[in-house]
LOMAR-632729 format. One line per field, with one value per residue (C-alpha): residue in three letters; residue number from 1; z, y, x. Coordinates in steps of 0.2 Angstrom, whole numbers, plus 5000, padded with zeros to 4 digits. Example, Ala and Ser with C-alpha at 12.3 -4.5 7.8 and 13.67 -1.06 7.14 Angstrom:
BEGIN
res = ala, ser
n = 1, 2
Z = 5039, 5036
Y = 4978, 4995
X = 5062, 5068
***
This chain:
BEGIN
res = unk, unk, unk, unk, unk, unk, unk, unk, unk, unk, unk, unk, unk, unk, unk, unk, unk, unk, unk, unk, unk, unk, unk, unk, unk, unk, unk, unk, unk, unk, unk, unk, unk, unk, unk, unk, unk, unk, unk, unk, unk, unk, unk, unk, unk, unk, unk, unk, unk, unk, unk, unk, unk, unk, unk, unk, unk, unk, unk, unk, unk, unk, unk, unk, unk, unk, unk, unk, unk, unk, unk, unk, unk, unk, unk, unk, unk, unk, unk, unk, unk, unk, unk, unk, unk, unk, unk, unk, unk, unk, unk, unk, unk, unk, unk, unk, unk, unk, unk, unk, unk, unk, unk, unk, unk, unk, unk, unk, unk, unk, unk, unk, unk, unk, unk, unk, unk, unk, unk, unk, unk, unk, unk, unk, unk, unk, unk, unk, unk, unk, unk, unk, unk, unk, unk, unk, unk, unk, unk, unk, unk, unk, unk, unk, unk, unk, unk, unk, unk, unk, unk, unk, unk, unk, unk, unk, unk, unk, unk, unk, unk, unk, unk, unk, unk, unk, unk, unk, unk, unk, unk, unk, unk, unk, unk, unk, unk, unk, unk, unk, unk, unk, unk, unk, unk, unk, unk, unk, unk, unk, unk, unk, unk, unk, unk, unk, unk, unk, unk, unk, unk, unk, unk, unk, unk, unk, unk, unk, unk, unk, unk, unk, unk, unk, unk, unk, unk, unk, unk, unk, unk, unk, unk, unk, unk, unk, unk, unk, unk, unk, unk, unk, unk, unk, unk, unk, unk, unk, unk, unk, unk, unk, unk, unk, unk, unk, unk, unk, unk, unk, unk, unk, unk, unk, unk, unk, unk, unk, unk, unk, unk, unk, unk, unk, unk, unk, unk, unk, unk, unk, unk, unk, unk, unk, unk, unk, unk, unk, unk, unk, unk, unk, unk, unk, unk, unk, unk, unk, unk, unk, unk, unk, unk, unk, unk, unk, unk, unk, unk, unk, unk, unk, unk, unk, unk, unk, unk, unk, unk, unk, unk, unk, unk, unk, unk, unk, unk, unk, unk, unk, unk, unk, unk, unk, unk, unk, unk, unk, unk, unk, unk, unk, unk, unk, unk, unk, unk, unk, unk, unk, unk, unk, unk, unk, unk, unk, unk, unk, unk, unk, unk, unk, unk, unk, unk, unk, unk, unk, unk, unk, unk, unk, unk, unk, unk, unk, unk, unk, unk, unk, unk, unk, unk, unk, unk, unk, unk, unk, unk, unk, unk, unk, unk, unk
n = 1, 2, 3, 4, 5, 6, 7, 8, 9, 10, 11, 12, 13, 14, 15, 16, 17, 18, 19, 20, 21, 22, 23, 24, 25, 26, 27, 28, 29, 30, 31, 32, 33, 34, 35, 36, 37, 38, 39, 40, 41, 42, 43, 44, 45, 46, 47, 48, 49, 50, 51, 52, 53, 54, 55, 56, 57, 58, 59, 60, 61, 62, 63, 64, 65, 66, 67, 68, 69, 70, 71, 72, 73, 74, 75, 76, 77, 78, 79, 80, 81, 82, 83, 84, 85, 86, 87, 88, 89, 90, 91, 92, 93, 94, 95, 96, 97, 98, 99, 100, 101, 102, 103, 104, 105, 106, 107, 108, 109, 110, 111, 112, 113, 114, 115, 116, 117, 118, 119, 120, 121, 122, 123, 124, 125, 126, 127, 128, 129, 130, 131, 132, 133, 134, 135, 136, 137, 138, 139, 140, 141, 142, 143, 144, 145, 146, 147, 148, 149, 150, 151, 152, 153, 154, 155, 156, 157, 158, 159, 160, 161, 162, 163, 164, 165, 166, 167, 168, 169, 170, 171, 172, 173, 174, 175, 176, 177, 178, 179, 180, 181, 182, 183, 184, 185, 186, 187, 188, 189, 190, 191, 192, 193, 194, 195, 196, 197, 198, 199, 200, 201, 202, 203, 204, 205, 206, 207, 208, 209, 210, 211, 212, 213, 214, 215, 216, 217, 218, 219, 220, 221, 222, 223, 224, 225, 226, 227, 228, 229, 230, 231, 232, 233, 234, 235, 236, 237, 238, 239, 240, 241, 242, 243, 244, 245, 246, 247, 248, 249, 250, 251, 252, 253, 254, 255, 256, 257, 258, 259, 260, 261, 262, 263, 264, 265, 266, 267, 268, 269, 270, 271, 272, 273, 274, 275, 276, 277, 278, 279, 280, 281, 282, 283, 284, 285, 286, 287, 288, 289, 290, 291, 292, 293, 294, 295, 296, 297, 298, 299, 300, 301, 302, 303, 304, 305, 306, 307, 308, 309, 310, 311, 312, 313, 314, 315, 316, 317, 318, 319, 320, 321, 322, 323, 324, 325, 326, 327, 328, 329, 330, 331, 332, 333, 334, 335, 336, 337, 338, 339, 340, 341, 342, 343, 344, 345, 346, 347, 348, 349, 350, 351, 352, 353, 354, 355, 356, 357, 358, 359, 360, 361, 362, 363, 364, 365, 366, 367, 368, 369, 370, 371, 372, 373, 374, 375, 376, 377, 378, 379, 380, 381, 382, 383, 384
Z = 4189, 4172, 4157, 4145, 4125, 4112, 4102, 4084, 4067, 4073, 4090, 4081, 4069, 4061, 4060, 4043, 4049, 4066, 4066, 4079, 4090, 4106, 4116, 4108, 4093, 4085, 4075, 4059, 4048, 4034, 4027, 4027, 4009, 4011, 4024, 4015, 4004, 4018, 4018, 4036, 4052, 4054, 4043, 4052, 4066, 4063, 4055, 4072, 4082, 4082, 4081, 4076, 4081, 4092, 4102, 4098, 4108, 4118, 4134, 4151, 4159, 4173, 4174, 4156, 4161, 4144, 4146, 4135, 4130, 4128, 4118, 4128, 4117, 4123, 4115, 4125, 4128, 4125, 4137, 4144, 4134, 4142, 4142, 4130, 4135, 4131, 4130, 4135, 4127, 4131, 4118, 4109, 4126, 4132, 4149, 4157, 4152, 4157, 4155, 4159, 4167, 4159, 4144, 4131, 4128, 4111, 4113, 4100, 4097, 4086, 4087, 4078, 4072, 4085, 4090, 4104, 4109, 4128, 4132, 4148, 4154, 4150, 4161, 4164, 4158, 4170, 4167, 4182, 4187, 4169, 4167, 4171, 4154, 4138, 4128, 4115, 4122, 4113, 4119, 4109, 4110, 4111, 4095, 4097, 4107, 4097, 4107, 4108, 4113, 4123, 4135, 4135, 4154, 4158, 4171, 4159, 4141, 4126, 4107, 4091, 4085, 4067, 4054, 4045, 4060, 4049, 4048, 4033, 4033, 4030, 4025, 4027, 4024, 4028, 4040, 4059, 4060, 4054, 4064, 4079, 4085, 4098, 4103, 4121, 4118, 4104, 4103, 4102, 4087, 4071, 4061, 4078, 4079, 4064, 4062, 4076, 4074, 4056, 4062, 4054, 4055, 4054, 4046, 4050, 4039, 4046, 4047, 4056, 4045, 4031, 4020, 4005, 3990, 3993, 3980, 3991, 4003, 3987, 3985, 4003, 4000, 3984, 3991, 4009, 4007, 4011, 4007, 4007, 4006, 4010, 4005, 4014, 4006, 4008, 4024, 4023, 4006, 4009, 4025, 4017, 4002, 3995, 3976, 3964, 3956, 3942, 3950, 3962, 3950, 3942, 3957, 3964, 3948, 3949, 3969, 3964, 3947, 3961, 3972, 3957, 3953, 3967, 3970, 3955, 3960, 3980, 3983, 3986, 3993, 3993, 4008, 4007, 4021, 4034, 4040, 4045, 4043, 4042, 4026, 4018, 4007, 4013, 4006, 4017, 4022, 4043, 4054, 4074, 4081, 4090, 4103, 4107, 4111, 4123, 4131, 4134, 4121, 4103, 4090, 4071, 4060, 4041, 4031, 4014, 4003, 3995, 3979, 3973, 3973, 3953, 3952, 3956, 3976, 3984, 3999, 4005, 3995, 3978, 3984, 3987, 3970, 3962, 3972, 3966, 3949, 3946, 3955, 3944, 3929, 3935, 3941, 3923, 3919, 3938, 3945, 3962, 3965, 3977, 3984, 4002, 4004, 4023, 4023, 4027, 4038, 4048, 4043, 4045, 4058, 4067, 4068, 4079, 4090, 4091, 4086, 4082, 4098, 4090, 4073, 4064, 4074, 4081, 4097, 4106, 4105, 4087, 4083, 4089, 4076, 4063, 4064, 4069, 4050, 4041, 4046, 4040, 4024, 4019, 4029, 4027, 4025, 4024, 4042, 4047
Y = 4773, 4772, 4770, 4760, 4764, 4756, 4767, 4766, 4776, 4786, 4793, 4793, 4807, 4810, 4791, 4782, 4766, 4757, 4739, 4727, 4717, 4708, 4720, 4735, 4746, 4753, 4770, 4768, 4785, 4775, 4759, 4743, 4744, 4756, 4747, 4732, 4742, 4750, 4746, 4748, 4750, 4767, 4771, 4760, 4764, 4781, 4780, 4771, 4785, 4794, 4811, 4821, 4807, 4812, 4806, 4817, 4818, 4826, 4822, 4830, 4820, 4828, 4810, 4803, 4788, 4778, 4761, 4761, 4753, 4765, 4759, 4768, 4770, 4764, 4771, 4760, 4774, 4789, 4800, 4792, 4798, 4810, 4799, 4803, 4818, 4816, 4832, 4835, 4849, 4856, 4867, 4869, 4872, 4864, 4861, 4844, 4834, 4816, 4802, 4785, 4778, 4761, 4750, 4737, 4744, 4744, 4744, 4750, 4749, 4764, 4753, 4737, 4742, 4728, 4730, 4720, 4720, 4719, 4718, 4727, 4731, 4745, 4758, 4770, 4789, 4798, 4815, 4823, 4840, 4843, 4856, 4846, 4853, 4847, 4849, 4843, 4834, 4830, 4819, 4821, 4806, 4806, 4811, 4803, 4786, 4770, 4768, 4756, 4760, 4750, 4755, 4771, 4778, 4792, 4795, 4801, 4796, 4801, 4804, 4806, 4822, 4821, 4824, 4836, 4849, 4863, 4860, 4860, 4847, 4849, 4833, 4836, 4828, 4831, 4822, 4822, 4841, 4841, 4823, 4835, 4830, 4842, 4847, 4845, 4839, 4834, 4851, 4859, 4852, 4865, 4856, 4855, 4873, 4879, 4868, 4875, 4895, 4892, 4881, 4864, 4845, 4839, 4823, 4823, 4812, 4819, 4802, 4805, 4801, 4796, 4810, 4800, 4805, 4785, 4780, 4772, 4786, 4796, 4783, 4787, 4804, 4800, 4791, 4801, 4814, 4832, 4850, 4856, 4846, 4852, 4841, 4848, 4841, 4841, 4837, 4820, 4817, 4826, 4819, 4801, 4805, 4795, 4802, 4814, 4830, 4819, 4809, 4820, 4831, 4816, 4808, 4827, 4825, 4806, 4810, 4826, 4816, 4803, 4816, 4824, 4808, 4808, 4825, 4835, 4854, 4852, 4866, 4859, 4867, 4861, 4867, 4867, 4864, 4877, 4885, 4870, 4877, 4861, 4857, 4872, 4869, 4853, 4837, 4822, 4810, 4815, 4806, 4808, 4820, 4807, 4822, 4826, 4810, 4806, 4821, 4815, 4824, 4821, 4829, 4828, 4833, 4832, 4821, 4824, 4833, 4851, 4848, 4834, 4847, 4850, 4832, 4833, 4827, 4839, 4852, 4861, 4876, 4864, 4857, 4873, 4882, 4865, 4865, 4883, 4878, 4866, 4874, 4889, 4877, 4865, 4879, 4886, 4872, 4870, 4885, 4877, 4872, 4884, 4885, 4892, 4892, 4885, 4901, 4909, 4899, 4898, 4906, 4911, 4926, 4912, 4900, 4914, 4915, 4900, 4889, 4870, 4860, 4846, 4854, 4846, 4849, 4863, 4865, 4868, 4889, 4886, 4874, 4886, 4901, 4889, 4883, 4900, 4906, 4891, 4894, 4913, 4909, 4894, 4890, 4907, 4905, 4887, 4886, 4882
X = 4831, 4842, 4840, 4848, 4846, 4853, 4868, 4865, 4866, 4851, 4865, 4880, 4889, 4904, 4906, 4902, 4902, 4897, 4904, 4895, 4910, 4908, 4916, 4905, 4900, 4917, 4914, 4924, 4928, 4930, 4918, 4920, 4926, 4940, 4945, 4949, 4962, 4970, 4990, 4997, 4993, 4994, 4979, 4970, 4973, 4970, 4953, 4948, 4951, 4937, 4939, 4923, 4911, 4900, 4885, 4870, 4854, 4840, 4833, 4828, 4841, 4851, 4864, 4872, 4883, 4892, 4901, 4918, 4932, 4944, 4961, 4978, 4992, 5011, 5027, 5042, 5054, 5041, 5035, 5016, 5002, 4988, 4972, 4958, 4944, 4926, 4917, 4899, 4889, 4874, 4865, 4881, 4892, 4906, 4898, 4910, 4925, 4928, 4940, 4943, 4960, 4962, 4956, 4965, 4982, 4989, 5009, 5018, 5039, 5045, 5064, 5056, 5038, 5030, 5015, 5004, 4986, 4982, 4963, 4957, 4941, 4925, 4925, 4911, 4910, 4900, 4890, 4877, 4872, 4864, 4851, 4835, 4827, 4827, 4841, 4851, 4869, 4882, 4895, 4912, 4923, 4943, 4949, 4964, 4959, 4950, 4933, 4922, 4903, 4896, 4881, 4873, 4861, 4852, 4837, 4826, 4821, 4831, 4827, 4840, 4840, 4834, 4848, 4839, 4841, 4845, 4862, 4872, 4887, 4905, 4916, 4935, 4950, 4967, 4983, 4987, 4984, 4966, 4964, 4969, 4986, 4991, 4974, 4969, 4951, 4940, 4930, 4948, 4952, 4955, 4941, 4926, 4934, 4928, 4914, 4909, 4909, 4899, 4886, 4889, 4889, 4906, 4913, 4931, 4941, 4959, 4969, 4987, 5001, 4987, 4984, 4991, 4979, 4974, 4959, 4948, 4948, 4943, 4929, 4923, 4920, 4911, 4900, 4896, 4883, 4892, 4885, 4905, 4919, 4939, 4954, 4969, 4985, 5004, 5012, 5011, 5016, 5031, 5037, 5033, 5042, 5032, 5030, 5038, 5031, 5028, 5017, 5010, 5000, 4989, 4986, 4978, 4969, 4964, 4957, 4948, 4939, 4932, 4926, 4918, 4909, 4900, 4898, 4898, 4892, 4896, 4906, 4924, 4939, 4958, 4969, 4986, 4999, 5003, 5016, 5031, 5050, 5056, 5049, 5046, 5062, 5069, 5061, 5057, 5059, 5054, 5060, 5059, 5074, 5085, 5091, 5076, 5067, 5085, 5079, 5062, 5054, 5044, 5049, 5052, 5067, 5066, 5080, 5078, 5091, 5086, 5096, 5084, 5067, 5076, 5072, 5054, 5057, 5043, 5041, 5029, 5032, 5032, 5016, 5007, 5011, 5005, 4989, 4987, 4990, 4980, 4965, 4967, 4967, 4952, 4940, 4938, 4927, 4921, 4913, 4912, 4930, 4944, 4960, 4963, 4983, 4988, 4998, 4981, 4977, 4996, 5009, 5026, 5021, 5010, 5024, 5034, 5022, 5015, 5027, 5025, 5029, 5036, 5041, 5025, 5008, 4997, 4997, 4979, 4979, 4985, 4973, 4958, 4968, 4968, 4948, 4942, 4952, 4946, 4926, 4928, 4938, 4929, 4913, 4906, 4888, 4888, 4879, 4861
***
């Protein structure tokens, strides 16, 4: 016989909100609050997807069966996108993967910026063959596909495991890269990567196309608890082109003040961009590479006009000696504060070899390189 047991805070990680609906629990990774200032769609879209939430538990159960409603993505004239994986693992091993086919259908039009809601139906995520033991599972849902919870079955009893498990936990921020565009599955993203190899909780607030120094996402790490925080910046404020140099530096400033209020002596690390040839020089705007899309393809050329860096128009090399810079100048009066460069983490040698498949994102062996870098540069004896 199953089991039915409720999803609530007490399951869930790597989420900072669960919002009650009539079709299901939606895990947010921003609060109601920050939500209310967001601008466009594609942040909130974004923060809905739920990469890094995670259902965590233990149980002897051998059969782990959760109800969704999963939210497919359509791009009129794009190539179909791959459905969202859900990862199971058992004592920290990637032990099954699993999707579902169908669910509503959010359409989006890149020629007019229409969108349109379908509704479909919840579909059933099914796990058997577990080790009939106990064990902690953890079921990681689609980093890149909205989800709503809705039932949760096993044959055999489960119970939270209890947040202070040892683990230490590590709040990040960043853009599509550190959302995990490109990965394959949610475990393969750079951040699971690394939280993975150092032995901490992750709160993933990677937003695609979102990493915009916005205020009230500032005010949502303020106020989340975090035992390390990294704020990865300057891919999407260049291919936005959405601020000057001049504006740039105080609003670095202005985010890292509102972090600091909340968290004063956490150890904080900024990030800057890796390796991405077609903004290392050349300002944005990005826009999506015409050819390649008539040939099928996704991909990303940048538009902006080199001459205008003198006038404060930025690029990824701009960014990253300001970032320095102003993390050379802060950490005199705060001990706690680094820098790790994005070159360290994917550089130039990398992109040869593992070049970016669309000009902008990772793809899933780079992704691994880039998480397994991070955890020894930054999370370093931050784990359990």
């Amino acid at each position: 016989m199953m089991i039915t047991t409720t999803i609530d805070d007490g399951l869930v990680r790597g989420a900072l909100e669960l919002e009650p609906t009539a079709r299901g629990l939606v895990p947010h990774r921003l609060p109601a609050a920050a939500r209310r200032r967001i601008p466009d769609g594609q942040l909130a879209m974004a923060e809905a997807q739920p990469s890094g939430v995670r259902l965590v538990l233990r149980t002897a159960a051998t059969v782990l069966e959760l109800d969704v409603v999963a939210t497919k993505r359509h791009y009129p004239g794009a190539p179909p996108r791959p459905d969202g994986v859900y990862d199971l693992l058992v004592d920290g091993e990637l032990a099954a993967q699993a999707s579902v086919d169908d669910g509503d259908v959010l359409t989006l039009d890149m020629a007019t910026g229409s969108t349109r809601l379908t509704e479909g139906p919840a579909r059933t995520v099914r796990f058997d063959g577990l080790p009939a033991r106990d064990k902690r599972v953890e079921v990681w849902l689609p980093h890149d596909e909205a989800t709503r919870l809705v039932a949760l079955r096993t044959d055999a009893p489960v119970r939270p495991v209890a947040e202070d498990d040892g683990r230490r936990v590590w709040l990040h921020h960043g853009s599509s890269i550190s959302h995990g565009s490109n990965a394959a599955h949610p475990t393969g993203t750079w951040p699971a990567v690394a939280a993975a190899r150092a032995g901490v909780e992750l709160v993933n607030l990677g937003f695609g196309g979102s990493a915009l120094l916005d205020p009230f996402v500032a005010r949502a790490i303020r106020d989340t608890p975090a035992d390390l925080i990294s704020i990865k910046l300057g891919i999407n404020l260049v291919n936005s082109d959405g601020m000057r140099l001049r504006i740039f530096t105080p609003a670095v400033h202005g985010f890292l003040d509102t972090v600091r209020d909340g968290h004063p002596t956490t150890p904080l690390v900024v990030v800057s961009a890796i390796h991405c040839a077609i903004h290392e020089a050349v300002p944005g705007p990005a826009a999506f590479d015409t050819a390649a899309l008539a040939e099928g393809r996704v991909a990303f050329t940048a538009t902006g006009d080199p001459e205008e860096v003198a006038a404060g128009k930025l690029t990824l090399a701009v960014i990253r000696a300001e970032l320095a810079r102003i993390v050379k100048e802060r950490a005199a009066d705060d001990p706690n504060l680094g820098y790790v460069d994005g070159l360290d983490l994917y550089g130039e040698a990398d992109a040869a070899e593992l070049p970016l498949p669309d000009n902008l994102h990772p793809d899933p062996a780079a992704h691994r390189r880039i998480g397994e870098r991070f955890a020894s540069l930054a999370l370093s004896g931050t784990g359990s």
